[in-house]
N, C-alpha and C positions, 0 to 999 in steps of 0.2 A: 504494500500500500504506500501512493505517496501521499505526503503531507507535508502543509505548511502550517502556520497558524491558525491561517484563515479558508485554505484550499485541499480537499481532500481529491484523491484520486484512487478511485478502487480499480485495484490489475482484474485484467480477464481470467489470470491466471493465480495461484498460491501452490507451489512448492509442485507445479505441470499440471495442477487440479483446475476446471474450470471454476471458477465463482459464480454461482446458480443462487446462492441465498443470503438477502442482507440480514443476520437474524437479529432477536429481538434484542431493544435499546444498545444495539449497538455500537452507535456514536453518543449516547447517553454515559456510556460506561469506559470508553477510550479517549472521549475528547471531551475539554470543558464544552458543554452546552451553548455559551454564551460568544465562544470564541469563532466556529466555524461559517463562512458566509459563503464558498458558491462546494459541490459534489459533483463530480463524475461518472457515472453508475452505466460499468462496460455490458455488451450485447449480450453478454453470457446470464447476465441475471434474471432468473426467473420471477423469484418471488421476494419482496420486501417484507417481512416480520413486522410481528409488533411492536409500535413503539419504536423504530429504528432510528427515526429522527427526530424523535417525541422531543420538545422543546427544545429543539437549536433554536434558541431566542434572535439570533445572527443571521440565519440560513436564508439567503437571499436567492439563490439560483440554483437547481436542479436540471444539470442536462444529461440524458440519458442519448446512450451511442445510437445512431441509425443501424437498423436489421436488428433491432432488441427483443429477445426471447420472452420479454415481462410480461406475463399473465396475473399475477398476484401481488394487490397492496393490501395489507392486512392493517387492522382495526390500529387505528393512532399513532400509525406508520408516520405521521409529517404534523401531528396535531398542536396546535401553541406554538406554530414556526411564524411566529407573528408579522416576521418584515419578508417571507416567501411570496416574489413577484413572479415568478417565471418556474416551469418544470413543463418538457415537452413528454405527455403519457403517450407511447407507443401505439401503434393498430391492434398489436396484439393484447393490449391489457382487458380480460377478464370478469375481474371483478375486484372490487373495491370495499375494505372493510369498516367498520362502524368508526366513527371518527375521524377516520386516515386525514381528511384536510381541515377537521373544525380547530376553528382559533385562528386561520389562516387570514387575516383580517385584510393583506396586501393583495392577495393572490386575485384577481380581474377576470383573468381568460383560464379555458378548460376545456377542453376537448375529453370526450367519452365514448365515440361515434361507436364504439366495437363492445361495449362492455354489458355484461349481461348481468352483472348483480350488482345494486348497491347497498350498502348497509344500512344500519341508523345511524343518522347524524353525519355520514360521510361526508357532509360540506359545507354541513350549517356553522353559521359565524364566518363565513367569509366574505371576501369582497367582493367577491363574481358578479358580472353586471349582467350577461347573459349568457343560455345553457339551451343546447339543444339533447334531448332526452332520446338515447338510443331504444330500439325496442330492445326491452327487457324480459329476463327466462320468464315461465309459471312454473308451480301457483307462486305467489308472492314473492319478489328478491328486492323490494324497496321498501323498509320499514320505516316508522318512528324520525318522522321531521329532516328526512335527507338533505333537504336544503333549507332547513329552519334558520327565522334570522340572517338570513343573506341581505341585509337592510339597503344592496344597490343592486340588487338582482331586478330589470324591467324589462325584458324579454327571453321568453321561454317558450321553445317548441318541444313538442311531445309527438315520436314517430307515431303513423298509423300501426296499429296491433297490440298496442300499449294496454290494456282494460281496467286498471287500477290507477284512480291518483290515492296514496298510500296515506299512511296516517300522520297529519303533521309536515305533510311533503313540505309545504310551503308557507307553512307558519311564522307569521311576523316576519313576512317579505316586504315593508309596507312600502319598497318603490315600484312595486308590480302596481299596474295599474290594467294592464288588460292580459287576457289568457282567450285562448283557442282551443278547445278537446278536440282531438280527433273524434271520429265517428266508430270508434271502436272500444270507448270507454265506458263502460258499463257501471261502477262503485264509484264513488267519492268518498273516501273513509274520514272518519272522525277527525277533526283539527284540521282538513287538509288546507284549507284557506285562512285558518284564525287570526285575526288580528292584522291580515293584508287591508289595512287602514285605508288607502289609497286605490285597492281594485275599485272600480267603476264599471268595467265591462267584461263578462265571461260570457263566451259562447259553450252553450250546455248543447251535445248533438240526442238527437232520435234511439241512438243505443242506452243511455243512463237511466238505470233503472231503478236504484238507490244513493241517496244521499243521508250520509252517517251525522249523527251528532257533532255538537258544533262544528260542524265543516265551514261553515262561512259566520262563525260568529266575532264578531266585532268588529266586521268588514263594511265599518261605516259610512264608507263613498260607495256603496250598493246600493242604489238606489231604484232598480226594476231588475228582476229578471226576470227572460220567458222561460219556460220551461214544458220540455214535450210531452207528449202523452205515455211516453212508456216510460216516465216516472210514478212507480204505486208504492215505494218506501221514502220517506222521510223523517228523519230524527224529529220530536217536539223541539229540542233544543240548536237544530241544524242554522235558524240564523239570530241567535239571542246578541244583543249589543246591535241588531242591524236594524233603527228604532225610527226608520222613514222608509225601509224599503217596499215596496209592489213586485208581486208574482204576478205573472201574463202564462197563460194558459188555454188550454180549451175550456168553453162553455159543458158543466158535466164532470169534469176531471177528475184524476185522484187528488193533483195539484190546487183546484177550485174548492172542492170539500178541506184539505188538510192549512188552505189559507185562512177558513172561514173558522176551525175548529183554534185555529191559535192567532186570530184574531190582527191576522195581516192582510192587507187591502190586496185585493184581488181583480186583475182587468182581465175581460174574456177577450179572446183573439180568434177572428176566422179558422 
């Protein structure tokens, strides 16, 4: 390995052995935390452990080799790297584990195009301003607030085939201010919008069939939504804090009865 103070270099190779794994709090446990600012991380690495880079409070830049084998970041693999602007993730990465970037507060841009899992909280708390959402494995591989608190996250695409927005996906994102579902999305799970302050316009498509508790609560620039007829589940609590908004509906609906039963103003729509 080389090093400086501030500059790590991991060889592709240790004693003619390939280096396949960064293991856990590795630079946690070798290097002051505080000291290190850009890493090198050669083709041969597969998977990142946990905690590997877990509070390099310094760690500014992450460049990973072109033709990189990296399928696995694991849980709080980069978590608290507070001034991380830059890290180019591979085609090949995988899946992403709980934390891996929370606390990243510097970190903007992100690319994921290829990855099939991500954990909870993989990204909440950072600075990302906008995310396009690969399609993801089933059943479930996006848990518990993955992009919660991303407070400059204002654009977000989700591929077709997607059926899940997960619970807490986008909780206290309040610079989102508009969203698009694909027409493939079926669940809204609980907290997935809470507290997006500033959403004003979500398009809800023809496939969503339930909407989970506080999913949109306290998403107080909500001001109308429509919403289709093949919605027949909705939470009591799905828009509590949301204290001016209007449901647009068909005349008849599940939607027209469960706006009248919790006592939210209801517009019928051709």
């Amino acid at each position: 390995m080389l090093a400086t103070k501030k500059n790590v270099v991991i060889p592709e190779t240790i004693e003619g052995l390939p280096v396949k794994i960064i293991g856990n709090n590795s630079f946690y446990n070798l290097f002051s935390p505080l000291s290190v600012e850009t890493i090198s991380i050669p083709k041969t690495v597969e998977i990142i452990d946990k905690s590997a880079f877990g509070t390099c409070y310094q760690l500014k830049s992450v460049n990973i080799s072109s033709g990189s084998a990296l399928k696995v970041i694991k849980d709080y693999a980069f978590s608290n790297c507070s001034k991380l602007e830059y890290i180019n993730l591979p085609d090949t990465l995988d899946s992403i584990g709980a934390g891996a970037f929370s606390w990243c507060k510097n970190l903007k841009n992100i690319s994921i195009k290829n990855v099939k899992t991500l954990e909870p909280y993989a990204f909440s708390d950072t600075g990302i301003t906008s995310i396009s959402i690969p399609l993801l494995s089933t059943p479930s591989s996006a848990e518990g607030g993955v992009f919660s608190s991303c407070l400059d996250l204002q654009n977000v695409s989700i591929a077709h085939g997607n059926t899940t927005i997960f619970s807490g996906m986008f909780s206290n994102c309040t610079a989102l201010t508009k969203i698009i579902l694909p027409n493939t999305i079926n669940t809204i799970e609980s907290g997935a919008f809470h507290s997006c302050t500033n959403l004003s316009e979500i398009i809800i498509p023809n496939s969503v069939t339930k909407i989970d508790m506080y999913a949109f609560a306290n998403c107080t620039s909500l001001l109308e939504l429509t919403l289709p007829e093949s919605v027949t589940e909705i939470s009591d609590s799905a828009f509590d804090g949301c204290y001016f908004i209007t449901l647009k509906g068909k005349a008849g609906s599940y939607v027209e009865s469960y706006a009248k039963k919790n006592n939210i103003k209801f517009i019928a729509i051709p």
